[in-house]
C-alpha positions in Angstrom: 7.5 109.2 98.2 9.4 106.1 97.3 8.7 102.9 98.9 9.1 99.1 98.3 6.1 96.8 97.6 5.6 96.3 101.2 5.4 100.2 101.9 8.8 99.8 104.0 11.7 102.4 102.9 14.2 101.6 100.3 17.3 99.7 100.8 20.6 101.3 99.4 20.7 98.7 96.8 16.2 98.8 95.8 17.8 102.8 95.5 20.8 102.5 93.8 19.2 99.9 91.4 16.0 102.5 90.3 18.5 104.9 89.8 20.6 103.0 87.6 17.6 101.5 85.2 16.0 104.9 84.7 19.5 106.8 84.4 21.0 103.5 81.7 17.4 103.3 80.1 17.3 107.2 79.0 21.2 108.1 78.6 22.0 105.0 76.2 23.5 107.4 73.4 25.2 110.4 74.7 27.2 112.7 73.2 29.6 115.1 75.4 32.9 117.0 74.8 35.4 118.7 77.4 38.4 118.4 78.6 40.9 115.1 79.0 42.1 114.8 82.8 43.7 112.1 84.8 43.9 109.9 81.9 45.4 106.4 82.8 45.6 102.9 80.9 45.4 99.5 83.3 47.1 96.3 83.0 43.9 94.7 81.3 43.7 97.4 78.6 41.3 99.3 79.8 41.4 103.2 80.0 39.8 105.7 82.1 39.8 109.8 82.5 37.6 112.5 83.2 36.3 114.7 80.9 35.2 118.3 82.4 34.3 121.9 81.7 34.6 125.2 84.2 32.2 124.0 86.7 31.9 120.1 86.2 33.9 116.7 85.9 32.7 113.5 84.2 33.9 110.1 84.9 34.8 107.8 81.6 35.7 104.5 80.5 36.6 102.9 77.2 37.0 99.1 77.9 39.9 97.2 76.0 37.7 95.5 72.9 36.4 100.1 72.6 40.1 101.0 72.5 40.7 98.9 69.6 38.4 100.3 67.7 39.3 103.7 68.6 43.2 103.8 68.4 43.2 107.5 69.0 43.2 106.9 72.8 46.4 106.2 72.2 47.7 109.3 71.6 45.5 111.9 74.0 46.8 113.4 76.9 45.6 115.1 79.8 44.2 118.8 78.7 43.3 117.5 75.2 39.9 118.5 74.4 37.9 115.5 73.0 34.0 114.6 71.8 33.0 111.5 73.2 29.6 109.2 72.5 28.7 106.5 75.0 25.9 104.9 77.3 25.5 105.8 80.9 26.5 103.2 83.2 26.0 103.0 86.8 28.4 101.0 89.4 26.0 100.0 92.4 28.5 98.8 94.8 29.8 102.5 95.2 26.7 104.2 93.8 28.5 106.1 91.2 27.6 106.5 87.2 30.2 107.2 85.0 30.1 107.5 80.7 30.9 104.1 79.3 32.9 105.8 76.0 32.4 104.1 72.5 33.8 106.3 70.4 36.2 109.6 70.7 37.4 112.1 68.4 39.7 114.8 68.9 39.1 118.0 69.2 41.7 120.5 70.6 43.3 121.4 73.8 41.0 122.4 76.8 40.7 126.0 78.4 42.3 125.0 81.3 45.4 123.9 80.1 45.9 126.8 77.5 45.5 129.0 80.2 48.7 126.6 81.9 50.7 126.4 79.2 49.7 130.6 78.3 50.7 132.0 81.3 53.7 129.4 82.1 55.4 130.4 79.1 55.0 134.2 79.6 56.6 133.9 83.2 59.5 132.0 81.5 60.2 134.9 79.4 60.5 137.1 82.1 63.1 134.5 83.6 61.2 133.4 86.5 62.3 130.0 86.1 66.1 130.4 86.0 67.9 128.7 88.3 70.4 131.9 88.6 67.9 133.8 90.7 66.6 130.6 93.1 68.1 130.7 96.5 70.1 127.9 98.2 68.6 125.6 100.8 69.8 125.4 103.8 72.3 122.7 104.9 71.3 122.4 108.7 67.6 123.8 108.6 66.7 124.2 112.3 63.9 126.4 112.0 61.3 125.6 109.3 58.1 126.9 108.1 55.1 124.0 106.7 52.4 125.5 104.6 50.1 122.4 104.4 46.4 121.2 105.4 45.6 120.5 108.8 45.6 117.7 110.0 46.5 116.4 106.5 48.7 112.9 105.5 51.3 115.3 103.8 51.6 116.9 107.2 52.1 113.7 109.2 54.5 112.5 106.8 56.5 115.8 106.9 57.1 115.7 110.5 57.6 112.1 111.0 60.3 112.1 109.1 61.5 115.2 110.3 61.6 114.5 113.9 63.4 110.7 112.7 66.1 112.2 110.9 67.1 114.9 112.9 68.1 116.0 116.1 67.3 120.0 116.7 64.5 121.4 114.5 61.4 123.5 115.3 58.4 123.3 112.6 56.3 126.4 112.4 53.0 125.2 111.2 51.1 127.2 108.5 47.6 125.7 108.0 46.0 126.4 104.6 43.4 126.1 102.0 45.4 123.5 99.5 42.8 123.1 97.2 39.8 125.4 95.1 40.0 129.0 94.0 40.3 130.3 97.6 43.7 128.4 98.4 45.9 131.0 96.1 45.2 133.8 99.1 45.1 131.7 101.8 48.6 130.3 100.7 50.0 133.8 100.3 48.5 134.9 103.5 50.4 132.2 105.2 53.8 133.0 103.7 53.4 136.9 104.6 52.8 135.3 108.7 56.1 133.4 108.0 58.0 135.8 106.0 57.5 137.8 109.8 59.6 134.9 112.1 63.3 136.0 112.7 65.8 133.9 111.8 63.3 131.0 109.5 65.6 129.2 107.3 63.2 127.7 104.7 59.3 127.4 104.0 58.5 124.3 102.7 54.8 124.3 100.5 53.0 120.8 100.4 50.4 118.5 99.8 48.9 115.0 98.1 48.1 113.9 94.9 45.1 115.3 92.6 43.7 115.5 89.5 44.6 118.3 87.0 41.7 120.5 88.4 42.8 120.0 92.3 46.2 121.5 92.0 45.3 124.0 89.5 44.9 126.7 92.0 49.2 126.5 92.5 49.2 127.9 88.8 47.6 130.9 90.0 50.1 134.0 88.4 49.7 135.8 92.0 50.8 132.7 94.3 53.4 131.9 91.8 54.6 136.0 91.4 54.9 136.2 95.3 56.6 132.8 95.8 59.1 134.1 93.2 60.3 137.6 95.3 59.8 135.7 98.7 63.1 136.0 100.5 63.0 133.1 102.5 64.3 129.6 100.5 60.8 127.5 99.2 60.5 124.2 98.7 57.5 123.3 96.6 56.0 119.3 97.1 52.8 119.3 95.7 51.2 116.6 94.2 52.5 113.2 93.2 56.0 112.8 91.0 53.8 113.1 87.9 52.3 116.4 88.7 53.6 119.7 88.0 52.6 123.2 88.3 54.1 126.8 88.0 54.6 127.2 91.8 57.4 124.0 91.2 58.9 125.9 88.3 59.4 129.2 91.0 60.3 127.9 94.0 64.0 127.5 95.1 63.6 123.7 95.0 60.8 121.4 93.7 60.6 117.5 95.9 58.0 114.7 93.9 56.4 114.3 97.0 56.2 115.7 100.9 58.3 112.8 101.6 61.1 113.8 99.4 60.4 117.6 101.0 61.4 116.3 104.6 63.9 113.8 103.4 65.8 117.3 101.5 65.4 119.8 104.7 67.0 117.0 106.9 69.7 115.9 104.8 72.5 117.6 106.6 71.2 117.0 110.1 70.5 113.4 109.5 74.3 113.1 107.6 75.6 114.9 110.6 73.3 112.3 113.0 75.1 109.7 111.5 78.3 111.1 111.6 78.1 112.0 115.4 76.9 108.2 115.5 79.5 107.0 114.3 82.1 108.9 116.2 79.9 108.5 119.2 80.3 104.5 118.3 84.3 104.5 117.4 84.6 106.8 121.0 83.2 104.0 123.1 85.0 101.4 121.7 88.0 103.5 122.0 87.2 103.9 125.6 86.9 100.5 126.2 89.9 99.3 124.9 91.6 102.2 126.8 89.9 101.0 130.0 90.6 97.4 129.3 94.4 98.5 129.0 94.3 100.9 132.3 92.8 97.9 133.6 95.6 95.4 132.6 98.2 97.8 133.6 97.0 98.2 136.9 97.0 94.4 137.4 100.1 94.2 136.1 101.5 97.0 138.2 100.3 95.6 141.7 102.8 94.6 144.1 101.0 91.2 143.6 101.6 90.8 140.1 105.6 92.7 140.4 106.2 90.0 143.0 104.9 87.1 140.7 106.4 88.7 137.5 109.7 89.0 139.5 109.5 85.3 140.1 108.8 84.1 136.8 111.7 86.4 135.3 114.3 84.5 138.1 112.6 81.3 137.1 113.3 82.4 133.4 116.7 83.3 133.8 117.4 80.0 136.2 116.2 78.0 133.2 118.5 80.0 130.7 121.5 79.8 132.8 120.8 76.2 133.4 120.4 75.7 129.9 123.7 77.4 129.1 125.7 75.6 131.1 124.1 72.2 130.1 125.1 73.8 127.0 128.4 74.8 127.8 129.1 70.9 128.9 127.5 69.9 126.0 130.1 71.8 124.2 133.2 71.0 126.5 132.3 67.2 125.8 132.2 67.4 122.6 135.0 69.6 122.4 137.3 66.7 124.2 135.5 64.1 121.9 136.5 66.0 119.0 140.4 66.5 120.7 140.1 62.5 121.2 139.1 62.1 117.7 141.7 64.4 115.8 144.9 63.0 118.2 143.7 59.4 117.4 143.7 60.2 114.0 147.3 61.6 113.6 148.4 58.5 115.7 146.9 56.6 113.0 148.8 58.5 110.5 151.8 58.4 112.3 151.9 54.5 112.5 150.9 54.0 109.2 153.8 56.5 108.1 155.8 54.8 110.5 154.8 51.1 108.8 155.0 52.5 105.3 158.7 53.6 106.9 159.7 50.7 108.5 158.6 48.7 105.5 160.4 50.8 102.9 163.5 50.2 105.5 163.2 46.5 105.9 162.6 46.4 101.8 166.2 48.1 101.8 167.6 46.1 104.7 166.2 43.2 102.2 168.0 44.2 99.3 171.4 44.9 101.3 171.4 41.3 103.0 170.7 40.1 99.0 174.0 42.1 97.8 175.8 41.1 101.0 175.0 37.5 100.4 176.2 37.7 96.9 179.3 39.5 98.0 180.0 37.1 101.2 182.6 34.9 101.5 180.4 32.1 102.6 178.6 32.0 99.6 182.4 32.4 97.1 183.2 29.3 98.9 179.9 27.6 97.7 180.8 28.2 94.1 184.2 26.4 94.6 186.5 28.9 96.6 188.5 28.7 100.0 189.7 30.4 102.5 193.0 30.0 104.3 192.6 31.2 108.0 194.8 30.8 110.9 193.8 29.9 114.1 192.6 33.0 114.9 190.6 33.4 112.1 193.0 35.9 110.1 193.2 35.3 106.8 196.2 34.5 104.8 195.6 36.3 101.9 198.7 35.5 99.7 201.2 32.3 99.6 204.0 34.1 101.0 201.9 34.6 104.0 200.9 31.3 103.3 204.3 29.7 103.3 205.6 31.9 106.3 202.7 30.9 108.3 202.9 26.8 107.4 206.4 27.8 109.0 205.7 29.2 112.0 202.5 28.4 112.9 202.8 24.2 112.2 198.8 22.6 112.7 197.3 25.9 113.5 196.7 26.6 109.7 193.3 26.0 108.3 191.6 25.7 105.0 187.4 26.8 105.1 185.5 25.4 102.5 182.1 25.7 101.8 181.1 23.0 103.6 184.0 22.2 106.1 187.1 23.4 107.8 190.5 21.3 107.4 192.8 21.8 109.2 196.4 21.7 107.3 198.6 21.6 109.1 198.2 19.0 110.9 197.6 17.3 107.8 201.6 19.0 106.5 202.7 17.0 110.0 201.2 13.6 109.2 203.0 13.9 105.2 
């Protein structure tokens, strides 16, 4: 029996260390071949995959500065089958040993995956795959079937997400085997229970992530045959969205992941959800404009309101009539200002028509007194003429008058010149 130096039991790590000098100090050049699975590369450079046979897996790692050397990592994939040499190593914090890879050479693809690719191309022939023979999913899935693990993260997933996006549903749970050689008939046994419920609308087939080894009981030709003639709609989510197996290329629909699964069955519902949301949304506010308008009306309709409406309508119309008649004033005045205006302007124009007129007249009256003056006797008798009146002003306008006059009419005879009046006759009497 193992013990310490002080006879005490081991510690993990006194264990885990023997283990790892005795396992690193015999396998330090090993030699192994199988097959390439959950190959990966890291963000240091480093790569890591199993390598594994019918019954056993093998951990590996070829660090960065190994992959250099052997550039053929490059271009393996998963189901290659490869020949690797390398030195045990063994991690202590976990207690796990794993083949530290120097050097890889290929050798062919694995068993497993010919018998993948084999019988995957043989149910394509007999157009299992077509998408003319898979059957629609339901819209409005009420009623819905889980094959899954119990108690499993896919499972919790599924119906969380379910019961979130929709709002009438009923999930008949399936529990299976998901994983090893036993989980084909315990996954068919399921679907036969289901395939038994009236009116299910759609099975839905799920679980995690896994190597190539874990989900390699979904390519098992039974499952995937009776998946192919089930009657009820099935919705394959197995794995992760980088795995793939022959039960997604059968089933009516395949999701990436049991997220996606649930997101796809309650699509409709949760569109519909929304929907009905919204209208529910647009209907209250709707309502609550209609209640705020009731409400206005009402108030305006009370005979409190009428009354004070009633008044402020009078009021209105006081000020309007008010205002017209200022208005009308306004008008009047300016009206008679505007009558003032126009009759003191034709007076203007009459009186200067009149002065322009009167002017004109006087300029004639002007020019008549000028020929008058020229013509009058007043002003003959200033260029050296007479005139012989008689006492009465008459004029003598010959000499017989002159002489018949100096007769009868002695000293009343009379001689105007410009600048006097002699009498004559009395001047004929003193002679």
């Amino acid at each position: 029996m193992l013990k310490n130096d002080h006879g005490k039991p081991l510690s993990i790590s006194e264990f885990i260390h023997l283990i790892k000098d005795d396992l690193e100090s015999k396998y330090f050049d090993v030699h192994v071949s199988g097959e390439v699975s959950n190959l990966t590369r890291s963000t240091a450079g480093h790569w890591y995959f199993s390598l594994k046979d019918k019954r056993s897996t093998l951990s590996l790692a070829l660090f960065r500065f190994e992959a250099m050397r052997n550039p053929l990592i490059n271009k393996i994939k998963d189901g290659d089958l490869i020949e690797v040499k390398g030195e045990v190593s063994v991690y202590a914090a976990r207690g796990v040993f794993q083949l530290i890879a120097k050097k890889i050479n290929y050798a062919g693809e694995g068993d497993l995956f010919q018998q993948y690719l084999q019988l995957k191309e043989n149910l394509k022939s007999e157009g299992l795959f077509n998408s003319e023979i898979k059957k629609a999913i339901p819209k409005f899935a009420r009623k819905i079937g889980l094959i899954t693990a119990k108690k499993s993260a896919a499972e919790a997933d599924f119906i969380n997400i379910v019961d979130r996006r929709t709002f009438q549903y009923e999930i008949l749970m399936a529990h299976s085997t998901m994983q090893g050689s036993t989980a084909p008939n315990s996954v068919i046994k399921q679907l036969k229970l289901l395939s038994k419920i009236k009116d299910l609308d759609v099975v839905v087939i799920t679980r995690g992530g896994g190597s190539f080894e874990d989900l390699f009981c979904f390519n098992n030709e039974e499952l995937v045959r009776f998946v192919s003639n089930y009657k009820i709609p099935v919705v394959s989510a197995i794995g992760h969205q980088v795995d793939s197996t022959l039960l997604d290329f059968v089933a009516d629909f395949k999701c990436e992941t049991p997220s996606a699964a649930a997101e796809l069955i309650s699509d409709g519902q949760f569109q519909l959800k929304n929907h009905l949301q919204n209208i529910g949304h647009k209907l209250l506010v709707l309502m609550k404009n209609l209640n705020e308008k009731i409400k206005f009306r009402s108030e305006k309709l009370s005979p409190h309101s009428m009354l004070k409406l009633i008044k402020l309508k009078q009021r209105t119309h006081q000020q309007k009539l008010e205002l017209y008649f200022r208005t009308l004033s306004r008008k009047k005045a300016i009206s008679l200002n505007e009558k003032n205006y126009i009759l003191d302007q034709l007076i203007a124009r009459m009186l200067r028509a009149m002065a322009s007129k009167n002017k004109l007249m006087l300029d004639k009256a002007q020019v008549y007194h000028d020929k008058l003056l020229i013509l009058s006797p007043q002003n003959i008798l200033q260029r050296g003429y007479s005139i012989v009146q008689l006492e009465d002003k008459k004029v003598i306008k010959n000499a017989i008058e002159f002489k018949k006059n100096m007769k009868e009419n002695s000293g009343k005879v009379f001689v105007q010149f410009s600048d006097k009046t002699i009498n004559i006759g009395s001047l004929n009497e003193k002679n």
